[in-house]
C-alpha positions in Angstrom: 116.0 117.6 122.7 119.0 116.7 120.9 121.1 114.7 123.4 117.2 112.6 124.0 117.4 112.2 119.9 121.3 111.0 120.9 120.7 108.9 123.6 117.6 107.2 121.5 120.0 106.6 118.7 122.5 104.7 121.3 120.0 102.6 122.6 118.3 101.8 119.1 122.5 100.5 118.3 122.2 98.2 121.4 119.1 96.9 120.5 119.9 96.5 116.8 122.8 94.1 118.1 120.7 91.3 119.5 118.7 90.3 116.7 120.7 87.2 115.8 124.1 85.9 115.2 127.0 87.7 113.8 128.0 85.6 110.4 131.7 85.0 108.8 133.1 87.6 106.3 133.5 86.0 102.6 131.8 85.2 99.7 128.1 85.7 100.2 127.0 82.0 100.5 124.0 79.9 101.8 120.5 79.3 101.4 117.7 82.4 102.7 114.9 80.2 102.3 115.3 77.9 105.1 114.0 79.7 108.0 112.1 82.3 106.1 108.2 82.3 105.3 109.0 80.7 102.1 110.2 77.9 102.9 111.1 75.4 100.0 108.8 73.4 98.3 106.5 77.0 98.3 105.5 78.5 95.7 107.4 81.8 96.6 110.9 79.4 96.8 110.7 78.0 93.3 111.9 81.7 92.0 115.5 80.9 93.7 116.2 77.3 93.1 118.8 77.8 90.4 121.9 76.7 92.2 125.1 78.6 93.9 126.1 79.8 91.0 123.6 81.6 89.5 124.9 84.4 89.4 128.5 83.8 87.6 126.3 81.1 85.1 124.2 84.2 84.3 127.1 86.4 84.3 128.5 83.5 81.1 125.9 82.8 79.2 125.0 84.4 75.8 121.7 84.8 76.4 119.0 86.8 73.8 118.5 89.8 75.9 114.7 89.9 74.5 114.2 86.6 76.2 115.5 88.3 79.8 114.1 90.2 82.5 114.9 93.2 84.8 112.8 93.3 88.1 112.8 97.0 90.4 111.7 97.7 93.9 110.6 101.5 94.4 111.5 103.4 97.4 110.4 106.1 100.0 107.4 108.5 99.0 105.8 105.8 96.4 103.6 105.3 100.0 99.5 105.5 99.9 96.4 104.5 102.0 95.2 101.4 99.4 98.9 100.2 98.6 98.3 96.5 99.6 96.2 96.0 97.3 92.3 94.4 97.5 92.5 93.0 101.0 88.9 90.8 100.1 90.8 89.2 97.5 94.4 89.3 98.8 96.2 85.9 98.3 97.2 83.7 101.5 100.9 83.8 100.6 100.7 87.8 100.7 98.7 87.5 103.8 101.5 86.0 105.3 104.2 88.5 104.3 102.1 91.0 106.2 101.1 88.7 109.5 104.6 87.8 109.8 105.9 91.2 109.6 103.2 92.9 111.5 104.6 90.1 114.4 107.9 91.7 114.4 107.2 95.6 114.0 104.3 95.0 116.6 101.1 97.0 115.0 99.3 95.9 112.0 100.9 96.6 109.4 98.3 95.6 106.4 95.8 98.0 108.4 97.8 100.3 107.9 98.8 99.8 104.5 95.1 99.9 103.4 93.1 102.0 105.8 96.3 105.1 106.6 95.9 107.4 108.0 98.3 108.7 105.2 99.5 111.4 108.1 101.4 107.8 110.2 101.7 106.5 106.7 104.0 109.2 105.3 106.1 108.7 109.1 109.6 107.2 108.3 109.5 104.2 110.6 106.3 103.5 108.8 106.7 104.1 105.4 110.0 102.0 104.8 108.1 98.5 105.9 105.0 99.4 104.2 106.7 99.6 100.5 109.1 96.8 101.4 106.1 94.2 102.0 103.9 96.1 99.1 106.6 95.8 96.7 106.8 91.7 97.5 103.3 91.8 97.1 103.4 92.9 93.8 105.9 90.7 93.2 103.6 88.0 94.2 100.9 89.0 91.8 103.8 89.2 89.0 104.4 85.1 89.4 100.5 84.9 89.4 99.7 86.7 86.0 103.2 85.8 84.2 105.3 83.7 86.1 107.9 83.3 83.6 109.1 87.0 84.1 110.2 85.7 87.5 112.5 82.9 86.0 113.9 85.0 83.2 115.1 87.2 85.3 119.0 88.0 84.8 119.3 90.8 87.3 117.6 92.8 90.3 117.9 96.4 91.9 115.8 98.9 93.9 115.7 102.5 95.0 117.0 103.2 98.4 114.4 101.1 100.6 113.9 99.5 97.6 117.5 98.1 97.4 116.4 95.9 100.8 113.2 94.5 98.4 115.9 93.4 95.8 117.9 91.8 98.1 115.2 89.7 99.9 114.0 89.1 96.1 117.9 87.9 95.4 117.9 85.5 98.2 120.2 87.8 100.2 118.8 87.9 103.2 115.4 86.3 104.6 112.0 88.0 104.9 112.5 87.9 108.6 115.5 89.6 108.8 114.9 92.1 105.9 112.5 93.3 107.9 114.0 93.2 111.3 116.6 95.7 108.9 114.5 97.9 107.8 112.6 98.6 111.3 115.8 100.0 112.3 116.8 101.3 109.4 113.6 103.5 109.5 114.0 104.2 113.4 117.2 105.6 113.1 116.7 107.6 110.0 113.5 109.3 111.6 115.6 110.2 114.8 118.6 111.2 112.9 115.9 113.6 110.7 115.0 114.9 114.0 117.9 115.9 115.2 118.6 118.9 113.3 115.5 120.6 110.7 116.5 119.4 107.2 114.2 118.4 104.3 115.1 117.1 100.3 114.2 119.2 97.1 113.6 118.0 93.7 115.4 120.5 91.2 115.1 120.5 87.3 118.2 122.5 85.6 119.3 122.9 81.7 122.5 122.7 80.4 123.1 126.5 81.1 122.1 126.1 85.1 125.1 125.9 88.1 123.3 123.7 90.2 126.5 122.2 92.2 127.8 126.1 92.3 123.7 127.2 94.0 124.8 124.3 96.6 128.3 125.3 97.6 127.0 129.3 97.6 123.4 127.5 100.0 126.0 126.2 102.2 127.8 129.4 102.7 125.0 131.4 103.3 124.4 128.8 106.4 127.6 129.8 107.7 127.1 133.7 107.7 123.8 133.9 108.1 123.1 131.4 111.0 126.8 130.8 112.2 127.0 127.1 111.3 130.3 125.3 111.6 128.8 122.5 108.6 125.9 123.3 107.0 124.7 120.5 104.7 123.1 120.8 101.1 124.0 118.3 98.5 122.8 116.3 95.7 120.6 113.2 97.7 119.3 111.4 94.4 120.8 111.2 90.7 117.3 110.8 88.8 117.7 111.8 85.4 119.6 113.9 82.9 118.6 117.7 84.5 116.6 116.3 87.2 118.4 115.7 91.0 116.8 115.7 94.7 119.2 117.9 96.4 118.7 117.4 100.1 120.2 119.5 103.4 119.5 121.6 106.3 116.2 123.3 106.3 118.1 126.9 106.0 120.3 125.8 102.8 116.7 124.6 101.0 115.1 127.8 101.8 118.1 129.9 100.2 117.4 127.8 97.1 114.2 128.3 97.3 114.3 131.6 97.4 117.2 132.6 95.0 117.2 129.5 92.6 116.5 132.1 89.4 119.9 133.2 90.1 121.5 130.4 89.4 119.1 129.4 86.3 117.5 126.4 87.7 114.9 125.9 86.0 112.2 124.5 89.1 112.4 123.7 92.7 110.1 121.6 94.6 109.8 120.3 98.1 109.4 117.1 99.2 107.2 116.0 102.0 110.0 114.3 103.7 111.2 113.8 107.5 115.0 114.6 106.4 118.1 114.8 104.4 118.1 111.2 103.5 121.2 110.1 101.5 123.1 113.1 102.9 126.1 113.6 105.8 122.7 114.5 108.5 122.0 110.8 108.2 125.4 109.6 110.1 123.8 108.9 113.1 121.6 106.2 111.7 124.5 104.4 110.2 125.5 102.6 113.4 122.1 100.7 114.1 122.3 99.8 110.5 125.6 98.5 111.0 124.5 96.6 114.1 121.5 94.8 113.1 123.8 93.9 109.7 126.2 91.9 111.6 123.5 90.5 113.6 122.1 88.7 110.2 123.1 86.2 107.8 124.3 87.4 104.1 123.3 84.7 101.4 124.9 84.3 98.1 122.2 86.2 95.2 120.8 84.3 92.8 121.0 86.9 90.5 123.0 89.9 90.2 122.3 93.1 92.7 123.2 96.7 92.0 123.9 99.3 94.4 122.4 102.9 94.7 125.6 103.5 95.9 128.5 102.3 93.3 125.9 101.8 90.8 127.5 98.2 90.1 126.7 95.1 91.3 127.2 93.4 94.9 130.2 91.1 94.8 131.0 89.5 98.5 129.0 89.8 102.0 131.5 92.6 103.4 130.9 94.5 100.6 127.5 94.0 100.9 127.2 95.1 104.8 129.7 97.8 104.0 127.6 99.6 101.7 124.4 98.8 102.3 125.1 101.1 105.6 126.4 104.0 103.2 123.4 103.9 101.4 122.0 105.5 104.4 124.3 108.5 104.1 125.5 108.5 100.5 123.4 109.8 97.1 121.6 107.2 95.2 123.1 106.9 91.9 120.0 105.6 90.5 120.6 107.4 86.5 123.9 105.5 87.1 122.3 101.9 87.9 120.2 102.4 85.0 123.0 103.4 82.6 124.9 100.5 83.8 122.0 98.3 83.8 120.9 98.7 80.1 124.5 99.0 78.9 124.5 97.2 75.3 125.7 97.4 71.6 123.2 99.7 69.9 121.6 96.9 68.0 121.0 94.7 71.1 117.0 93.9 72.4 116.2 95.4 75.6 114.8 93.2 78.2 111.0 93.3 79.8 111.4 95.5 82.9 109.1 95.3 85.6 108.2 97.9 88.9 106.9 95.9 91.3 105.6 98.2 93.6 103.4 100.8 94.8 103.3 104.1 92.8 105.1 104.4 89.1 107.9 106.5 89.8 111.0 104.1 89.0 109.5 103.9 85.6 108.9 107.5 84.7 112.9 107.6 85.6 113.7 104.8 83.1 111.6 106.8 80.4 114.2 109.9 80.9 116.8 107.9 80.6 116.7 105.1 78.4 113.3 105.6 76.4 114.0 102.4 74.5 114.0 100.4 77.3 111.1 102.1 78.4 109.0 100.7 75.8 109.8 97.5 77.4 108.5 98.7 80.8 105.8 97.1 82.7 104.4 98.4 86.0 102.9 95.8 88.6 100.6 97.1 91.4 100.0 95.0 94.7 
């Protein structure tokens, strides 16, 4: 079963290589819009028509941080049967995010999205598209209701799947392509889960808890106990202050289950997950992701883009194409993004911040880690 999971993941790399035209290293440059489903002159198009250098000009200005905007993309497990929204009242341009994508994934993918069942939902190579297209949606009704949040705002980011939704928000890459991404992003991932059992954990700790000392003694037990040459079980996600997903081999989560009084955590949950996303068991899927990113063109943001991985913003195409297929194996430093993100003199406004997205997770984070910006915090549904 393994070498088929292998040879799957070989194939899915030459497949991932044909989807376009490899692009020049360099400065992230160019305009997304021109082959995309918004093309300009729509109203989707209007949010990006600020120029090639939006992003230094924003970077220069003084601007009244009360007047500004921060827009975030969820990620994996925000999923639900209903997340599209009211189909009966569903606007055309929407309807054409999903007609357009259900044409390159081949199965229909608003069906899905609003009819389940949650069972092929919750699947990986499901999942990932469904909140990627959701999250636009919202985004959509966002310019509807207040369409000025959309031009005031100064900077973008998103949570692991999420991070692809910013990017096609920035004018990164096109709605084709982001797509065509994160089909085999989500295909790889969901062999590379299979390949070995492994599964994530949420874990709440207090300042008196070893948590990283629980994972280095969960890995040894892996090695005695079922003769494992490299177990895996590390932290996947930085949420919050004393709140981290820890993710592994099946084995390592069961000795934390088990034992995780011992080392004074204070909870451990488990997550209803294919893998160990974000963790060393999700190598495999970093060649089709590096494939079908050289097979795409990088555009210059118009606005800046932070990285789950760094927790800084995107700064040239290679870094961009670099990381983005770390992201795959590396923990999302999301506590990190927000710290950097909301970084200001103690007297300074906050921004409005806006979730667009399905489920309300990114913005129960933000209350646990910046509450003031919290109060500042809008969520916006399909």
């Amino acid at each position: 079963m393994r070498g088929l999971k292998v040879r799957n993941l070989r194939k899915l790399i030459k497949d991932s290589s044909t989807y376009g035209v490899p692009v020049e290293d360099g400065r992230i440059g160019g305009d997304p819009f021109l082959t995309g489903p918004f093309a300009r002159g729509t109203k989707l198009s209007v949010y990006f028509d600020q120029g090639d250098n939006a992003v230094e000009e924003t970077l220069r200005r003084k601007i009244d941080p009360a007047t500004t905007s921060v827009i975030m993309f969820p990620g994996q497990g925000t999923q639900h049967v209903g997340m599209c929204g009211d189909t009966s009242s569903m606007p055309r341009p929407v309807q054409v995010l999903y007609e357009i994508a259900s044409s390159i994934l081949n199965y229909d993918l608003l069906d899905l999205c609003a009819n389940g069942p949650l069972e092929k939902l919750n699947k990986t190579v499901y999942s990932q598209p469904a909140i990627l297209v959701s999250s636009l949606a919202a985004l959509e009704r966002l310019r509807d209701t207040d369409p000025d949040a959309i031009e005031r705002c100064v900077v973008t980011s998103g949570f692991s799947i999420g991070e692809i939704t910013a990017l096609v928000f920035a004018g990164v890459m096109s709605f084709e392509d982001a797509i065509r991404v994160v089909k085999v992003r989500a295909e790889a991932m969901q062999l590379a889960s299979e390949i070995v059992p492994s599964g994530m954990s949420t874990v709440l700790y207090g300042a008196d808890s070893k948590l990283n000392y629980s994972l280095v003694v969960a890995k040894e037990w892996c090695r005695r106990e079922y003769k494992m040459e490299e177990p895996v079980c590390s932290i996947a996600n930085y949420l919050f202050p004393h709140c981290k997903v820890v993710a592994g081999h099946t084995e390592a989560l069961d000795f934390l289950d088990a034992n995780y009084k011992d080392f004074n955590l204070r909870r451990v949950k488990r997550l209803p997950v294919a893998g160990a996303f974000h963790t060393d068991l999700m190598k495999p899927a970093a060649d089709p992701m590096r494939a079908v990113l050289d097979s795409i063109t990088i555009n210059r943001p118009r606005m800046p883009v932070y990285s789950n991985v760094t927790a800084n913003r995107y700064r040239s195409s290679g870094e961009l194409k670099k990381v983005l297929v770390k992201q795959i194996y590396k923990p999302v430093k999301w506590e990190q993004v927000i710290q950097n993100l909301y970084q200001r003199p103690k007297e300074s406004e906050y921004p409005m911040t806006f979730e667009c997205g399905p489920g309300a997770s990114l913005a129960a984070v933000l209350k646990n880690v910046n509450s003031k910006a919290h109060l500042k915090c809008k969520k916006i549904q399909p």
